[in-house]
Biopython code that builds the backbone (N, CA, C, O; Angstrom):
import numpy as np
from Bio.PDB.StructureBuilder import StructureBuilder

atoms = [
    (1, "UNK", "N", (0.818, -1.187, 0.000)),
    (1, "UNK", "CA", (0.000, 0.000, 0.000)),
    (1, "UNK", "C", (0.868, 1.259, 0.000)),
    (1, "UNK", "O", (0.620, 2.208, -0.745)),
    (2, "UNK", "N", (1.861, 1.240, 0.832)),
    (2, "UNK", "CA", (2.823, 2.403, 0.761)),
    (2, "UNK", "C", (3.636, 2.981, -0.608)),
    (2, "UNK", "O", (4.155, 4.022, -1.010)),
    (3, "UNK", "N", (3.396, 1.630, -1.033)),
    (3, "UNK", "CA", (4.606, 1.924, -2.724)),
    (3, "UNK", "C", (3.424, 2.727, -3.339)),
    (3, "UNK", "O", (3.682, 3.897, -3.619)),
    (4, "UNK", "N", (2.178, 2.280, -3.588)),
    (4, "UNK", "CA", (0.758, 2.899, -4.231)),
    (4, "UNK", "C", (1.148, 3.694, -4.003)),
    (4, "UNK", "O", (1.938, 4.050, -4.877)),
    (5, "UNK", "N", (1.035, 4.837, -2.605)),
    (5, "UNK", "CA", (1.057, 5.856, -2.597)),
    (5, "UNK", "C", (2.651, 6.841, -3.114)),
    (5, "UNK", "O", (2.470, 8.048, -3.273)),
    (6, "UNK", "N", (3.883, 6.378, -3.312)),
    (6, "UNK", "CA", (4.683, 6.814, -3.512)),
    (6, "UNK", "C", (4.179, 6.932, -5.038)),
    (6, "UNK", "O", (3.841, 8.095, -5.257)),
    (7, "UNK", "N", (4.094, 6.484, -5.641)),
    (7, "UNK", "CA", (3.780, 5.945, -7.084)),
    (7, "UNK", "C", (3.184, 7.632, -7.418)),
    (7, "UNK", "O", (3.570, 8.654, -7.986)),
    (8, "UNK", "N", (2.026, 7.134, -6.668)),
    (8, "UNK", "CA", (0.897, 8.329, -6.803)),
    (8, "UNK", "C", (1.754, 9.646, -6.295)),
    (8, "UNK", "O", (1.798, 10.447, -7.229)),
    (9, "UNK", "N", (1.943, 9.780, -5.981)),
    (9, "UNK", "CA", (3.200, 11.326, -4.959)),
    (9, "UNK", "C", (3.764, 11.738, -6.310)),
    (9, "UNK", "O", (3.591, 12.873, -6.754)),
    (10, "UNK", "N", (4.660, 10.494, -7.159)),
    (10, "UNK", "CA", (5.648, 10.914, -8.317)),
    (10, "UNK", "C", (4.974, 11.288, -9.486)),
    (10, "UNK", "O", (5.388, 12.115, -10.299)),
    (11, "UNK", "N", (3.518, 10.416, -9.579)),
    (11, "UNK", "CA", (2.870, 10.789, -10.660)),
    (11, "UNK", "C", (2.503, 12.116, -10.965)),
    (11, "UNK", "O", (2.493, 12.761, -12.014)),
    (12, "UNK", "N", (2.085, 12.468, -9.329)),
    (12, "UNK", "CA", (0.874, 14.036, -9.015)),
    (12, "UNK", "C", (2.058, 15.047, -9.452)),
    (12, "UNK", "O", (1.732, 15.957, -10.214)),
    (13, "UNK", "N", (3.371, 14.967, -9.044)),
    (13, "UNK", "CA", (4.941, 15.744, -8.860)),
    (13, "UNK", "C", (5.334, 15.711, -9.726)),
    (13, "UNK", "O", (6.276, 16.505, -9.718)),
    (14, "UNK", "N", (5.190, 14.956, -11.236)),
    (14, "UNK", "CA", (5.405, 14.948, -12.801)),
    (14, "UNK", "C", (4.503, 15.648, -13.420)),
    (14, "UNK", "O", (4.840, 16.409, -14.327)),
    (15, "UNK", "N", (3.149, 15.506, -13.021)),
    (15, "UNK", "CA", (1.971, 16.477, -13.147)),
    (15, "UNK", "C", (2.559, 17.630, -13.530)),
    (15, "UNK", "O", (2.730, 18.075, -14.665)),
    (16, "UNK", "N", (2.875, 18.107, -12.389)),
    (16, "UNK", "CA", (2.402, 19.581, -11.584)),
    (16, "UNK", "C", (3.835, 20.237, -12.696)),
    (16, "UNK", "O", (3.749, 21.215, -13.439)),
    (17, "UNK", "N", (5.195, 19.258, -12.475)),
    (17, "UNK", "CA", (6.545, 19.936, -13.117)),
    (17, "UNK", "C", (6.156, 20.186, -14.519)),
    (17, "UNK", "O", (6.626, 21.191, -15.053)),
    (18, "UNK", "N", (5.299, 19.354, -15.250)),
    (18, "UNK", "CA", (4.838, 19.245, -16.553)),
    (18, "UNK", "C", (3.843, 20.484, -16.852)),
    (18, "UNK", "O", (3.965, 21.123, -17.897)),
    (19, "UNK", "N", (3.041, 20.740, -16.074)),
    (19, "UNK", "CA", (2.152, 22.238, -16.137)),
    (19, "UNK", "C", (3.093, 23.452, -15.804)),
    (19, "UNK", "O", (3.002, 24.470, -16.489)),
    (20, "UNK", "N", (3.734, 23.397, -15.070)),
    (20, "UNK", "CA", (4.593, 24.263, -14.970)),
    (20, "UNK", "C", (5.847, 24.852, -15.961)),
    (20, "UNK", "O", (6.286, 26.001, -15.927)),
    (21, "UNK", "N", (6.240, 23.900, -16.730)),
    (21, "UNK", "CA", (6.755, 23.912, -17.502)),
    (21, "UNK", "C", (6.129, 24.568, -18.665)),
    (21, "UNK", "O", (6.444, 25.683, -19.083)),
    (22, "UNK", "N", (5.279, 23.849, -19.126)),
    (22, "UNK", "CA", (3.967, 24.067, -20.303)),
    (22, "UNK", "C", (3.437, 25.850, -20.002)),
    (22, "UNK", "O", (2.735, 26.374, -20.867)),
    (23, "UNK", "N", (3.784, 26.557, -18.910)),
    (23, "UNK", "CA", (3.443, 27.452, -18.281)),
    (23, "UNK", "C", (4.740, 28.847, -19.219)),
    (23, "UNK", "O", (4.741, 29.779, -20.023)),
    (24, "UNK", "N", (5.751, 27.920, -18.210)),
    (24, "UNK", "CA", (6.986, 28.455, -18.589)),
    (24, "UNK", "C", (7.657, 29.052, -20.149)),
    (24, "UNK", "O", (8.306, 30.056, -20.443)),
    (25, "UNK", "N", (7.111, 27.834, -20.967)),
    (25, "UNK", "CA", (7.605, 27.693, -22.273)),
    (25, "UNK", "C", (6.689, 27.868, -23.538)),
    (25, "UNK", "O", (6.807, 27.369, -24.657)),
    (26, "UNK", "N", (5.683, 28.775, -22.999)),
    (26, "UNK", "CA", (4.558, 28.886, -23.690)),
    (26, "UNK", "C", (5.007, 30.232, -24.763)),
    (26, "UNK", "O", (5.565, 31.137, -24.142)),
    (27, "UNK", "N", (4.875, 30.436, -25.970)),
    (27, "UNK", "CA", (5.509, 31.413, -26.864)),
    (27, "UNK", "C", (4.417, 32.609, -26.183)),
    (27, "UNK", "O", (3.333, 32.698, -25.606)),
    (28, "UNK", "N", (5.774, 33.597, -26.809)),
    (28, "UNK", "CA", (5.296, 35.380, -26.343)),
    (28, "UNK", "C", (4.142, 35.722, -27.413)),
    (28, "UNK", "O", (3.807, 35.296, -28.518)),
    (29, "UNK", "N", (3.646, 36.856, -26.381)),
    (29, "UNK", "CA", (3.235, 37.490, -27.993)),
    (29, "UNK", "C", (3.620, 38.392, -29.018)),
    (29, "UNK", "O", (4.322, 39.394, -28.880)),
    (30, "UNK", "N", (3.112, 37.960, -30.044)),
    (30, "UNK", "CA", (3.950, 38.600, -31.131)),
    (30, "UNK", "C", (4.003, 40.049, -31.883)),
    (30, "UNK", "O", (3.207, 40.236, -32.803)),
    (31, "UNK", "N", (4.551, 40.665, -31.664)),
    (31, "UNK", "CA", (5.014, 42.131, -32.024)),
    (31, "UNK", "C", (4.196, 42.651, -33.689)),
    (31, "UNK", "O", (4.094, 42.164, -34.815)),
    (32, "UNK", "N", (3.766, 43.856, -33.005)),
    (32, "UNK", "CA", (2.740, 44.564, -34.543)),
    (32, "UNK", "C", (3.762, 45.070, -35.083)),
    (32, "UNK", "O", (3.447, 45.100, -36.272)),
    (33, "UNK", "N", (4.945, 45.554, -34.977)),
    (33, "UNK", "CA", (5.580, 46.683, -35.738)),
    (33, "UNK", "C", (6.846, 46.623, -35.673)),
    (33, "UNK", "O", (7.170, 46.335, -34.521)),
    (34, "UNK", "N", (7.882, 46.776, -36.463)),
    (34, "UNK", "CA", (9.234, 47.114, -36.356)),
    (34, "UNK", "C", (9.754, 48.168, -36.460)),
    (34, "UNK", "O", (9.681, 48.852, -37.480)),
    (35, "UNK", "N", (10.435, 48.524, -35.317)),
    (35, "UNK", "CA", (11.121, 50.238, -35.444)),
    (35, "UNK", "C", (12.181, 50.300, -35.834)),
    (35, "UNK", "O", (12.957, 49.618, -35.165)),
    (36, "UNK", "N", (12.766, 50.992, -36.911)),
    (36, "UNK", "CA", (14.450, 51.017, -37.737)),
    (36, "UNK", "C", (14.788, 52.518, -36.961)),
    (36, "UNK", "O", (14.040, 53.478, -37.143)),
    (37, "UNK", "N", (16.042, 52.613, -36.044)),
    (37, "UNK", "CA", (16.282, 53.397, -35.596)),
    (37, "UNK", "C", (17.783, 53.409, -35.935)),
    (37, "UNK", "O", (18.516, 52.562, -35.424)),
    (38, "UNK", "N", (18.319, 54.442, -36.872)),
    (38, "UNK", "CA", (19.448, 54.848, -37.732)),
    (38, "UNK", "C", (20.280, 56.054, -36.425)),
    (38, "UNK", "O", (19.844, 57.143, -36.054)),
    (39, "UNK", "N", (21.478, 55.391, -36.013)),
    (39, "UNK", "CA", (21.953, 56.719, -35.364)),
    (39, "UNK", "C", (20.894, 57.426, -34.068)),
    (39, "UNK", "O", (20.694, 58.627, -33.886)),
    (40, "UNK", "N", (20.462, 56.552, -33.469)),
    (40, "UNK", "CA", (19.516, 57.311, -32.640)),
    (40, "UNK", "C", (17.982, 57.642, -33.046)),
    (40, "UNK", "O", (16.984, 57.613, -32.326)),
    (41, "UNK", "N", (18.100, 57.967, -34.424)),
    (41, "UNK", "CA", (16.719, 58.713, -35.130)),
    (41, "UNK", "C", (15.746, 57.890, -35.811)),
    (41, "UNK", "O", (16.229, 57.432, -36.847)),
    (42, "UNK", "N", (14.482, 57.516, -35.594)),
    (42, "UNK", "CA", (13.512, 56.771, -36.285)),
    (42, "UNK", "C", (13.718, 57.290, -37.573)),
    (42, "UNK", "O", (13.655, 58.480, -37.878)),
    (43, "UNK", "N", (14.102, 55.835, -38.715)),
    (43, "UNK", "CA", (14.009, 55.490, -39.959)),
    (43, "UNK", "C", (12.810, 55.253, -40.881)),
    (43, "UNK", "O", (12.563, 55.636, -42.024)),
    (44, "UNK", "N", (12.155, 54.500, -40.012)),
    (44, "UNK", "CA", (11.429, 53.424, -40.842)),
    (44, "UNK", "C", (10.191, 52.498, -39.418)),
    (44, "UNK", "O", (10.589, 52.081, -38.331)),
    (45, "UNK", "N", (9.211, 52.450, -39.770)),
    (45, "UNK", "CA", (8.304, 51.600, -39.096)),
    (45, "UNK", "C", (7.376, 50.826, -39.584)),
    (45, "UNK", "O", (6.287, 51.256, -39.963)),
    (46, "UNK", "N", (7.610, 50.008, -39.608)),
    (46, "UNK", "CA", (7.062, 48.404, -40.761)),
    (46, "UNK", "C", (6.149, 47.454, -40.068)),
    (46, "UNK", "O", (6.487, 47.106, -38.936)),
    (47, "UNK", "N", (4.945, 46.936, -40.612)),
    (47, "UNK", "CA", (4.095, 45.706, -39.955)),
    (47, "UNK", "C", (4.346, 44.846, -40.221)),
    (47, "UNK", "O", (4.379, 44.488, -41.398)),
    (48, "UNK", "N", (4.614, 44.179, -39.312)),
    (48, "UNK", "CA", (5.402, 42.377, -39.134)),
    (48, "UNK", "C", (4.207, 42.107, -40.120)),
    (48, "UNK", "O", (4.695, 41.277, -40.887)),
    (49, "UNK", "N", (2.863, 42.350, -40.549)),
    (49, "UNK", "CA", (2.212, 41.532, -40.960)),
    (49, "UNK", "C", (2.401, 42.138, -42.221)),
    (49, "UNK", "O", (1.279, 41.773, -42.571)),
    (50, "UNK", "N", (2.816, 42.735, -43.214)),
    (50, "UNK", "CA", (3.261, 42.896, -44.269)),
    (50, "UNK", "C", (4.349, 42.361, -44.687)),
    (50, "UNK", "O", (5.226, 42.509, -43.836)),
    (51, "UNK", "N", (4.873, 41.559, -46.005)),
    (51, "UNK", "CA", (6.294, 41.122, -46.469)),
    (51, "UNK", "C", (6.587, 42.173, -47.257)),
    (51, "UNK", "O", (5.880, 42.809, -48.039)),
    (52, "UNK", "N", (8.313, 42.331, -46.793)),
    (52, "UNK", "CA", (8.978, 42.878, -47.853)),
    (52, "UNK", "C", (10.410, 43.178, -47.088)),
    (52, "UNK", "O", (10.775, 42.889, -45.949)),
    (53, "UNK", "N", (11.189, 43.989, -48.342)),
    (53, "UNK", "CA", (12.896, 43.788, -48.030)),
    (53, "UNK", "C", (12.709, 45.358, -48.315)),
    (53, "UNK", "O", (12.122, 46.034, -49.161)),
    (54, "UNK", "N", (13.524, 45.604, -47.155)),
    (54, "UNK", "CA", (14.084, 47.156, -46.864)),
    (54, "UNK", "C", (15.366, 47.230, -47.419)),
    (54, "UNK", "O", (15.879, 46.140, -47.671)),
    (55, "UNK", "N", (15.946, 48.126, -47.647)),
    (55, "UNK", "CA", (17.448, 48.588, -47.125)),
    (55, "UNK", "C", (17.645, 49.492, -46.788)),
    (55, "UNK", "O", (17.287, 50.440, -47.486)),
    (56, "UNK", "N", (18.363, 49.753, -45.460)),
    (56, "UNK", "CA", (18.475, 50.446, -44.726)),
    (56, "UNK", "C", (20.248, 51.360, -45.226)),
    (56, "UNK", "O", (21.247, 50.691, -45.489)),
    (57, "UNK", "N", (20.243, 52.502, -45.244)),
    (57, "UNK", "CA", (21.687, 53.353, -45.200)),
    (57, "UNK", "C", (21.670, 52.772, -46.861)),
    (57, "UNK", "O", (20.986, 52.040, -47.576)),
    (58, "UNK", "N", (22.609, 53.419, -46.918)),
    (58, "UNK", "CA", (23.500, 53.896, -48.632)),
    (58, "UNK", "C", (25.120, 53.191, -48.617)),
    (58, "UNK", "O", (25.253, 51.987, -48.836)),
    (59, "UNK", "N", (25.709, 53.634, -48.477)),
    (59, "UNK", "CA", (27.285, 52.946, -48.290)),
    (59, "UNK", "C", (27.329, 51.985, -47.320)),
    (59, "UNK", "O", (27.794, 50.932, -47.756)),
    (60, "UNK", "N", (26.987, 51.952, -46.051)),
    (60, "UNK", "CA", (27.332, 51.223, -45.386)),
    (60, "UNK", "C", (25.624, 50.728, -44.937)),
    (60, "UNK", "O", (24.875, 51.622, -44.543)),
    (61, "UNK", "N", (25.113, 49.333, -45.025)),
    (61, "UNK", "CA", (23.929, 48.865, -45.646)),
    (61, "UNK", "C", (23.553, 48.024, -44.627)),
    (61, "UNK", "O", (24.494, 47.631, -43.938)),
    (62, "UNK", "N", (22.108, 47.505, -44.227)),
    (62, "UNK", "CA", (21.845, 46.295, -44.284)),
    (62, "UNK", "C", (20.448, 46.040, -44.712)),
    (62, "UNK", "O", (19.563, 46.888, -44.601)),
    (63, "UNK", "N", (20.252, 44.752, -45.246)),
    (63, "UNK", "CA", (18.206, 44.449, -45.504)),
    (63, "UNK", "C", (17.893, 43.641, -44.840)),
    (63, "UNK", "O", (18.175, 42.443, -44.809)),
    (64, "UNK", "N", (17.151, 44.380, -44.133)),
    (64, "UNK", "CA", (15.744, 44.028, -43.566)),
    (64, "UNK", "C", (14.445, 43.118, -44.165)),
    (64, "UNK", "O", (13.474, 43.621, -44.730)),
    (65, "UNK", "N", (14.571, 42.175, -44.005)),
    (65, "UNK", "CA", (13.547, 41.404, -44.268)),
    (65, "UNK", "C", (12.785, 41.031, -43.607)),
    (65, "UNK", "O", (13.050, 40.464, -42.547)),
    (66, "UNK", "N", (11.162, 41.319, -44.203)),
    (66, "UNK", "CA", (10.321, 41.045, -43.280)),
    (66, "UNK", "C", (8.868, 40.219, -43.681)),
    (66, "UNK", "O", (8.008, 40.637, -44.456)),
    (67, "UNK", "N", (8.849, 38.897, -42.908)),
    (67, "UNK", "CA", (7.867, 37.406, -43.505)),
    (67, "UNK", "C", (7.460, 37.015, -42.789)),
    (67, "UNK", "O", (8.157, 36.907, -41.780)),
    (68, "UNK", "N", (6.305, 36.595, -42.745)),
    (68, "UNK", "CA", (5.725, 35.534, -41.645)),
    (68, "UNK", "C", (5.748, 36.015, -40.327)),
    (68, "UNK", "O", (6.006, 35.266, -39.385)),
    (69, "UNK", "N", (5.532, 37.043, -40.209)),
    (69, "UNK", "CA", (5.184, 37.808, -38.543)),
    (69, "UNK", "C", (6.606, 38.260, -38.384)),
    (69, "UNK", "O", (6.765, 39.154, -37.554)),
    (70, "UNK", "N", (7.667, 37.825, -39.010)),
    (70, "UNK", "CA", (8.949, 37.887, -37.931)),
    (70, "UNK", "C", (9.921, 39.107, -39.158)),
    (70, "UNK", "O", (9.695, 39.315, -40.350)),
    (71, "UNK", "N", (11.057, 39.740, -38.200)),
    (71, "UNK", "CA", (12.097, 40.180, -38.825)),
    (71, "UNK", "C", (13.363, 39.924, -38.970)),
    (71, "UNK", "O", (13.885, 39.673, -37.884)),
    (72, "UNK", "N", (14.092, 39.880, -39.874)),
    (72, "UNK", "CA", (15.518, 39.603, -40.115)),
    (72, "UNK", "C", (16.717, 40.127, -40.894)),
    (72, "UNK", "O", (16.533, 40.324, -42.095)),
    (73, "UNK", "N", (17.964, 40.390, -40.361)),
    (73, "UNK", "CA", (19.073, 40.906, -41.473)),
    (73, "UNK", "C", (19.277, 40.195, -42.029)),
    (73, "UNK", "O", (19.626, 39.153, -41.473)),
    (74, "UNK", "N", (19.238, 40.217, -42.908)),
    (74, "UNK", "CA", (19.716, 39.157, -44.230)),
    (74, "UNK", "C", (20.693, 39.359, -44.581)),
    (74, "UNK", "O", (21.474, 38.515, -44.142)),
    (75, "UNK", "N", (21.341, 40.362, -45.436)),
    (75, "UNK", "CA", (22.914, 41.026, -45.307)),
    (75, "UNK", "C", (23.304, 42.381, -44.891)),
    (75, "UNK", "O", (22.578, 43.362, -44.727)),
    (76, "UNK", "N", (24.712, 42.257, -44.733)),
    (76, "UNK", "CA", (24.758, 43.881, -44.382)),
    (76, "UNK", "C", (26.389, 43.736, -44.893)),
    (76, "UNK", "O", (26.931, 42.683, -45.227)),
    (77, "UNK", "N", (27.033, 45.137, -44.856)),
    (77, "UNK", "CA", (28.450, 44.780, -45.222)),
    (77, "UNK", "C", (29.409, 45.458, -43.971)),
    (77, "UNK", "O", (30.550, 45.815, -44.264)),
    (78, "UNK", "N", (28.947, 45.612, -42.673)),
    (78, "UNK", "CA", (29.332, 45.576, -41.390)),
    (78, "UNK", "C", (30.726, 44.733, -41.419)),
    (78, "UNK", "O", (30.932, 43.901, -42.302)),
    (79, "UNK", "N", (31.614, 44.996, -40.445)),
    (79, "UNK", "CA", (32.672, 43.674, -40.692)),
    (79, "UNK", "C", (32.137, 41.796, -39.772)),
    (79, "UNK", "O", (32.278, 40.642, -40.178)),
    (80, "UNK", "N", (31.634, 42.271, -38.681)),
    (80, "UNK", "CA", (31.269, 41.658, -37.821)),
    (80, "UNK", "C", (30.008, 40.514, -38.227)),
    (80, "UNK", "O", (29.993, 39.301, -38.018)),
    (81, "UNK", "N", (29.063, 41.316, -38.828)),
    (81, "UNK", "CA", (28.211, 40.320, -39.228)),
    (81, "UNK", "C", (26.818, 39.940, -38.054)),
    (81, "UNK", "O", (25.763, 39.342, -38.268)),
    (82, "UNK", "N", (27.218, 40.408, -37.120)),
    (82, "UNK", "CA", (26.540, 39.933, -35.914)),
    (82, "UNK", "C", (25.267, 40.260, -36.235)),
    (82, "UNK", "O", (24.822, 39.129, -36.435)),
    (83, "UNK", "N", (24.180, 41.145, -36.466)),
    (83, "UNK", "CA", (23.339, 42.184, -36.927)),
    (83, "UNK", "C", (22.240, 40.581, -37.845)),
    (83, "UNK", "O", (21.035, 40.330, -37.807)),
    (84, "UNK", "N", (23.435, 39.846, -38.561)),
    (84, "UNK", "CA", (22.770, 38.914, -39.757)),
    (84, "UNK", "C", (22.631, 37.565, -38.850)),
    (84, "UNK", "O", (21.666, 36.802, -38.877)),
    (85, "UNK", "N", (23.853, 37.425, -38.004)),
    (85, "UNK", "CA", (23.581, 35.953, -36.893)),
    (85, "UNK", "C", (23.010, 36.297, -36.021)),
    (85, "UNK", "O", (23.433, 35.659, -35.057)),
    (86, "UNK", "N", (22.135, 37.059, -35.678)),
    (86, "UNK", "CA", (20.834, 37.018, -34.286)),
    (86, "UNK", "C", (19.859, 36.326, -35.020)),
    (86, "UNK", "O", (19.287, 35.361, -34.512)),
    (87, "UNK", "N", (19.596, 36.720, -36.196)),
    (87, "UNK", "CA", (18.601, 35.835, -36.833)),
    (87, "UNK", "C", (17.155, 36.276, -37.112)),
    (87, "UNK", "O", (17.099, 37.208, -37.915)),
    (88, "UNK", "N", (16.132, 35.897, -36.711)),
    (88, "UNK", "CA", (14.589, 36.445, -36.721)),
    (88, "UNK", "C", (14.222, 37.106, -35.313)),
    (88, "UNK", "O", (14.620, 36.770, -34.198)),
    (89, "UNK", "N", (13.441, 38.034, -35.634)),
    (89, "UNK", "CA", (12.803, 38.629, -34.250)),
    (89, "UNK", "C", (11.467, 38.143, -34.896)),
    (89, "UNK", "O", (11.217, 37.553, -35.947)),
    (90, "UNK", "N", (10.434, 38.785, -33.504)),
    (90, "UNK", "CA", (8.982, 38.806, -33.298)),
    (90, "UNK", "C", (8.332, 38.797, -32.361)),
    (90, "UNK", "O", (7.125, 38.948, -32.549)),
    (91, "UNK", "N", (8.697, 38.666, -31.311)),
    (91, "UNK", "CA", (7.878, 39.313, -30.145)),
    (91, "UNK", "C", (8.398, 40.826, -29.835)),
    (91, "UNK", "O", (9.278, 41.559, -30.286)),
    (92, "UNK", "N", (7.445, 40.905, -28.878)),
    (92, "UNK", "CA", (7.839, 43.267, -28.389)),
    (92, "UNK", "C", (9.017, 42.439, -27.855)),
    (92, "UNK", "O", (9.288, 41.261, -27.619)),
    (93, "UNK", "N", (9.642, 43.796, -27.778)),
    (93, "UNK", "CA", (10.731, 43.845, -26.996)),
    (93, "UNK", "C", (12.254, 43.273, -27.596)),
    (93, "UNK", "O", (13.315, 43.654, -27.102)),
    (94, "UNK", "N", (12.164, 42.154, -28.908)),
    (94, "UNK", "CA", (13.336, 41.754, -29.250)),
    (94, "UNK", "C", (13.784, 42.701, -30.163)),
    (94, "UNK", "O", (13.004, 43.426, -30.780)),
    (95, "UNK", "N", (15.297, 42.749, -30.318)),
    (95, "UNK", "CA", (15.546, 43.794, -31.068)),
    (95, "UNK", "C", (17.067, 43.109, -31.813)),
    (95, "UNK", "O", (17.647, 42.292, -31.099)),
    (96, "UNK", "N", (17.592, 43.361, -32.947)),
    (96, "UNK", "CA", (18.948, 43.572, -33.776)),
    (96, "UNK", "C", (19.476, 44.708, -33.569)),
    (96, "UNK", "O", (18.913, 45.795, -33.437)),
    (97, "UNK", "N", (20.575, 44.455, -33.539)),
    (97, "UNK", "CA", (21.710, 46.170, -33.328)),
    (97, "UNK", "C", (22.810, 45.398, -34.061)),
    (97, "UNK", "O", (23.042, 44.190, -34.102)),
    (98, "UNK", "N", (23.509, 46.596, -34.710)),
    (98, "UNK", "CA", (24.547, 46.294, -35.792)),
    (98, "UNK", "C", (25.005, 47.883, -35.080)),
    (98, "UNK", "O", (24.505, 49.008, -35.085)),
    (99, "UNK", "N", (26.445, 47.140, -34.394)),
    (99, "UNK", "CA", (26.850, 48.741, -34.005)),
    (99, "UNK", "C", (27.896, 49.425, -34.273)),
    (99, "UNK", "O", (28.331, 50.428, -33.708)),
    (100, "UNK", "N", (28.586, 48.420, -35.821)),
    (100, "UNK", "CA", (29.357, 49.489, -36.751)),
    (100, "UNK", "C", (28.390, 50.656, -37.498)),
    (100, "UNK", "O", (28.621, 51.864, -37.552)),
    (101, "UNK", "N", (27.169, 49.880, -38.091)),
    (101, "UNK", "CA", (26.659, 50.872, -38.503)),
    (101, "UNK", "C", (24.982, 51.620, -37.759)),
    (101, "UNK", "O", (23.921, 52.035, -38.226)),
    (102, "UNK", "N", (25.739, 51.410, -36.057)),
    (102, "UNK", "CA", (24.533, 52.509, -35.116)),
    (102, "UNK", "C", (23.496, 52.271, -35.730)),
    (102, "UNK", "O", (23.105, 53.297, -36.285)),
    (103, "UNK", "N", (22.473, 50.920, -36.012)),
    (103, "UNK", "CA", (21.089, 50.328, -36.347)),
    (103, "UNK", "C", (21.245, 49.567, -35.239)),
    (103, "UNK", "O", (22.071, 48.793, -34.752)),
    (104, "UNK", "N", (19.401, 50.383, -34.819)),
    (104, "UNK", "CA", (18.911, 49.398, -33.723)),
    (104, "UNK", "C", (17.235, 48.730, -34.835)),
    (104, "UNK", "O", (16.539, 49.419, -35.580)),
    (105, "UNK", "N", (17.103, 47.418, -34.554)),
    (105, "UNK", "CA", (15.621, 47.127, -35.136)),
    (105, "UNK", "C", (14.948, 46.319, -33.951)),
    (105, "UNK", "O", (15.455, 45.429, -33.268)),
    (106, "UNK", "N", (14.058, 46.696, -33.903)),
    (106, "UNK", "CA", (13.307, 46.403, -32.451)),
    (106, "UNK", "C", (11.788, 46.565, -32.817)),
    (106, "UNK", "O", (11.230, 47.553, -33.294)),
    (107, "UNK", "N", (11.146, 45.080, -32.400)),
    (107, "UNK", "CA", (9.830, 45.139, -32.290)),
    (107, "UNK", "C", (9.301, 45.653, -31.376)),
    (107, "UNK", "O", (9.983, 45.863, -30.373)),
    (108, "UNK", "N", (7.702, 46.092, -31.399)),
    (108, "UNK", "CA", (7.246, 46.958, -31.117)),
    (108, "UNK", "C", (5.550, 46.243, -30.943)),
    (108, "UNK", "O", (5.079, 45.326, -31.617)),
    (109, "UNK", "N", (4.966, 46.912, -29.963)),
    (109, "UNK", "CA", (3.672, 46.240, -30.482)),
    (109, "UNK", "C", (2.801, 45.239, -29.840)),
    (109, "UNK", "O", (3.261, 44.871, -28.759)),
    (110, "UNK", "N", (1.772, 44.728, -30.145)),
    (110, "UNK", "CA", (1.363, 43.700, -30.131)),
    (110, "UNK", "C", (0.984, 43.114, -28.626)),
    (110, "UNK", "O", (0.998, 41.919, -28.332)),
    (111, "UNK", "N", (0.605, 44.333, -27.634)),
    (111, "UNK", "CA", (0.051, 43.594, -26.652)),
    (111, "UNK", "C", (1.006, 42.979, -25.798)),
    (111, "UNK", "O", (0.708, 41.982, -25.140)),
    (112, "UNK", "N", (1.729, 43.315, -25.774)),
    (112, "UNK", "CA", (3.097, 42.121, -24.690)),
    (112, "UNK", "C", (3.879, 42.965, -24.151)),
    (112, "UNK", "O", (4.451, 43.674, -24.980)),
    (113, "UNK", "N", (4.115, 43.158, -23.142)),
    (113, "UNK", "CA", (5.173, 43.804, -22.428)),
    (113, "UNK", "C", (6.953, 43.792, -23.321)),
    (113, "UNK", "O", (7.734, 42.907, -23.674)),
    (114, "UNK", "N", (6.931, 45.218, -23.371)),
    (114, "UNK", "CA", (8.288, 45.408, -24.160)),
    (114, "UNK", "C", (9.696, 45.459, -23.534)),
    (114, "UNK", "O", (10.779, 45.842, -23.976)),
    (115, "UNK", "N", (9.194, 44.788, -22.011)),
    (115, "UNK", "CA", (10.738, 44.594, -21.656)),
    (115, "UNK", "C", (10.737, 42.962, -20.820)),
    (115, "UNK", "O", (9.840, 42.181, -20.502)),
    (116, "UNK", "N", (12.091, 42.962, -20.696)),
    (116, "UNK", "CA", (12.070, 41.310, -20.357)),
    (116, "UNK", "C", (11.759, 40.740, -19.073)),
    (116, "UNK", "O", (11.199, 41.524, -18.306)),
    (117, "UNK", "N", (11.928, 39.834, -18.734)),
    (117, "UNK", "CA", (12.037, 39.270, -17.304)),
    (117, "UNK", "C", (13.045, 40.176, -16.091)),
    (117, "UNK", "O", (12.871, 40.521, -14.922)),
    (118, "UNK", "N", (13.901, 40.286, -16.869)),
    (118, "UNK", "CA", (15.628, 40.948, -16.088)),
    (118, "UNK", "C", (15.240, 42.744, -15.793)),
    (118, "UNK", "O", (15.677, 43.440, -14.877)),
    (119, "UNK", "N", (14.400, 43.100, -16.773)),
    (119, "UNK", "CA", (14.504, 44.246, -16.504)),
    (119, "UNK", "C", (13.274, 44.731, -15.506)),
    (119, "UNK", "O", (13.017, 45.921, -15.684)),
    (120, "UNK", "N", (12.530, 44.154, -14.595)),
    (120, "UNK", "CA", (11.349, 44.398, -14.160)),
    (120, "UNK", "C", (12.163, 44.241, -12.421)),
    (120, "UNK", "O", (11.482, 44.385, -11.406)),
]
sb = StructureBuilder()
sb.init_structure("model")
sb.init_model(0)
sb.init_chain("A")
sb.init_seg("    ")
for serial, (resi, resn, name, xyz) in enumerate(atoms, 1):
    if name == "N":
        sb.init_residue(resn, " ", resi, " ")
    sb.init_atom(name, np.array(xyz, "f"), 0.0, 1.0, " ", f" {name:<3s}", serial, name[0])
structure = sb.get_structure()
């Protein structure tokens, strides 16, 4: 009878870690707008729910691509590259910075708190 109940203890305690989890890892919500901020100064403000390819600056470049709710650098000619390996945004609050060429892109939007866990 005692094992029953251990049984039952681990089952209820897999439960509960499993909702909690499911809690934890549940996707954000997703960002209405992207802000292109050049040098400090608003560029450009785009709806995640529209597609299309920006380019941002003249000599020193990057495009902005924007599909399927989300945003991304696609290229830029930065030395670093970093700006193109963050990858896709889409919830508020995520943002790309390329800070040879002082671009911040940061969603915006959409009902969700625009700052993170860390900053509260």
């Amino acid at each position: 009878m005692k094992r029953w109940r251990r049984d039952l203890l681990l089952a209820a305690a897999l439960l509960i870690a499993a909702l909690a989890l499911a809690l934890i890892m549940r996707p954000g919500d997703s960002g209405g707008e992207v802000l292109v901020l050049l040098d400090g100064e608003e560029v450009g403000r785009y709806a995640l729910s529209e597609e299309r390819t920006v380019r941002i600056g003249e000599e020193d470049y990057n495009v902005l691509v924007i599909r399927d709710g989300g945003a991304a650098v696609r290229s830029a000619n930065c030395g670093d590259l970093t700006c193109v390996r963050t990858g896709e945004i889409h919830r508020a609050g995520e943002q790309i910075i390329c800070l040879p060429h002082r671009l911040v892109i940061r969603v915006t939007g959409g009902g969700g708190p625009e700052l993170d866990a860390a900053a509260r």
